[in-house]
N, C-alpha and C positions, 0 to 999 in steps of 0.2 A: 365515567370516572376512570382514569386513567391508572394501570395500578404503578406500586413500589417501582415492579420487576422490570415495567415497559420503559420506567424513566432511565434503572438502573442501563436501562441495552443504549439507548440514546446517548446518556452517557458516556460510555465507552466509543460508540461505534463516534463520537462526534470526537470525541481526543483522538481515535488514532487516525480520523480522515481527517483532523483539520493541526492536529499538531498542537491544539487548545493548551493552555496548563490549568491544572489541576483545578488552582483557583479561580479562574476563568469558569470551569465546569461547577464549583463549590455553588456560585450566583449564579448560575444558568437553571441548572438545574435545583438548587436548594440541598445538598445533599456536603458533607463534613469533607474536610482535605485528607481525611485517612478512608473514608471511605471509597471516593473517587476512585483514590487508588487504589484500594483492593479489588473495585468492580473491572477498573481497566487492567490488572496485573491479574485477574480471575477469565477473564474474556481472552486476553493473549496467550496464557495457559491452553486454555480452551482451541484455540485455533491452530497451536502448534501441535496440540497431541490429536487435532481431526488430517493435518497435510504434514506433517512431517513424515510417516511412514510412506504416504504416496509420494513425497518431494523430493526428500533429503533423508542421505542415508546417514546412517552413524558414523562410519569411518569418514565421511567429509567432514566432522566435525572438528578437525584442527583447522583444516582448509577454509573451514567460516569465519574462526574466529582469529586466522590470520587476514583474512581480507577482510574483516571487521576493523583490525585495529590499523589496516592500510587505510582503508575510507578516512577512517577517523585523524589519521597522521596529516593527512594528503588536505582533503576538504572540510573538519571537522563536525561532520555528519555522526553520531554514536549511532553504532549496532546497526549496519547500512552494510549490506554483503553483495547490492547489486545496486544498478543505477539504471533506468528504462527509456529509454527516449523514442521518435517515431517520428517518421517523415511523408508527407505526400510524394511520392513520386508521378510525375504527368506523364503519361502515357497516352498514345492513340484512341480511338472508339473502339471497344471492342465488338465484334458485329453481335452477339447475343447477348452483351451485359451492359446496357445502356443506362438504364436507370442504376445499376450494383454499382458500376464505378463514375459515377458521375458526381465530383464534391460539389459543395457550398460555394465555393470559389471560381464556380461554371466552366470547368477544363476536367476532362476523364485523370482520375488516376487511381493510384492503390498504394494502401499504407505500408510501407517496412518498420517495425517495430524490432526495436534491438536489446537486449538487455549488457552492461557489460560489471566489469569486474573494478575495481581497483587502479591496473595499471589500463 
C-alpha cells in the first residue's frame, strides 16, 4: 500500500518537473486544489532553505528579483532567474576516452552547458 506521504512527494516532484497545474495533479493523484498546493509550496520551501545557503547569498537577493521580473518582461516566464541550455560540440577521438566521448549520434564530442541571464 502506498502511503499518504509517498503520493503527497509524487505530487509535487510531478508539478514542478512537468509544469502540471494544480488541477491536473487534483485527478492524478486524487488529492484537493488547496492541498496540491500546499504540498508543492511546502516542497519548494523545503528545497530553498536545503541550497540556498550553499547557492545563493542574501545580498543577491535584489539582483534575483531584478532578473526575475527581466525574464518575465522579456519572455514571460514568472520567477525564471536563469535559462540553461547545451550543445554537443564534435570534436576528434580522444586517444584514451573513446567510449566517455562517443554520442548517440556516432561522432566524438563533449557537452558545453551554459547557463545565462536575462539579457
Amino acid at each position: 500500500m502506498i502511503s499518504v506521504l509517498t503520493v503527497n512527494k509524487y505530487a509535487a516532484h510531478r508539478h514542478l518537473a512537468t509544469g502540471n497545474s494544480s488541477i491536473a495533479l487534483d485527478y492524478k493523484y486524487l488529492l484537493g486544489g488547496t492541498t496540491a498546493g500546499e504540498i508543492v509550496s511546502d516542497t519548494c520551501d523545503a528545497i530553498q532553505e536545503c541550497l540556498q545557503l550553499a547557492n545563493m547569498s542574501a545580498r543577491h537577493k535584489n539582483d534575483r528579483i531584478r532578473i526575475a521580473r527581466k525574464f518575465y518582461e522579456q519572455t514571460n516566464f514568472p520567477n525564471c532567474i536563469g535559462a540553461v541550455d547545451g550543445k554537443h560540440i564534435r570534436m576528434r577521438n580522444p586517444n584514451e576516452g573513446r567510449a566517455q566521448f562517443f554520442s548517440y549520434w556516432n561522432f566524438f564530442s563533449t557537452v558545453l552547458i551554459a547557463v545565462a541571464d536575462a539579457d
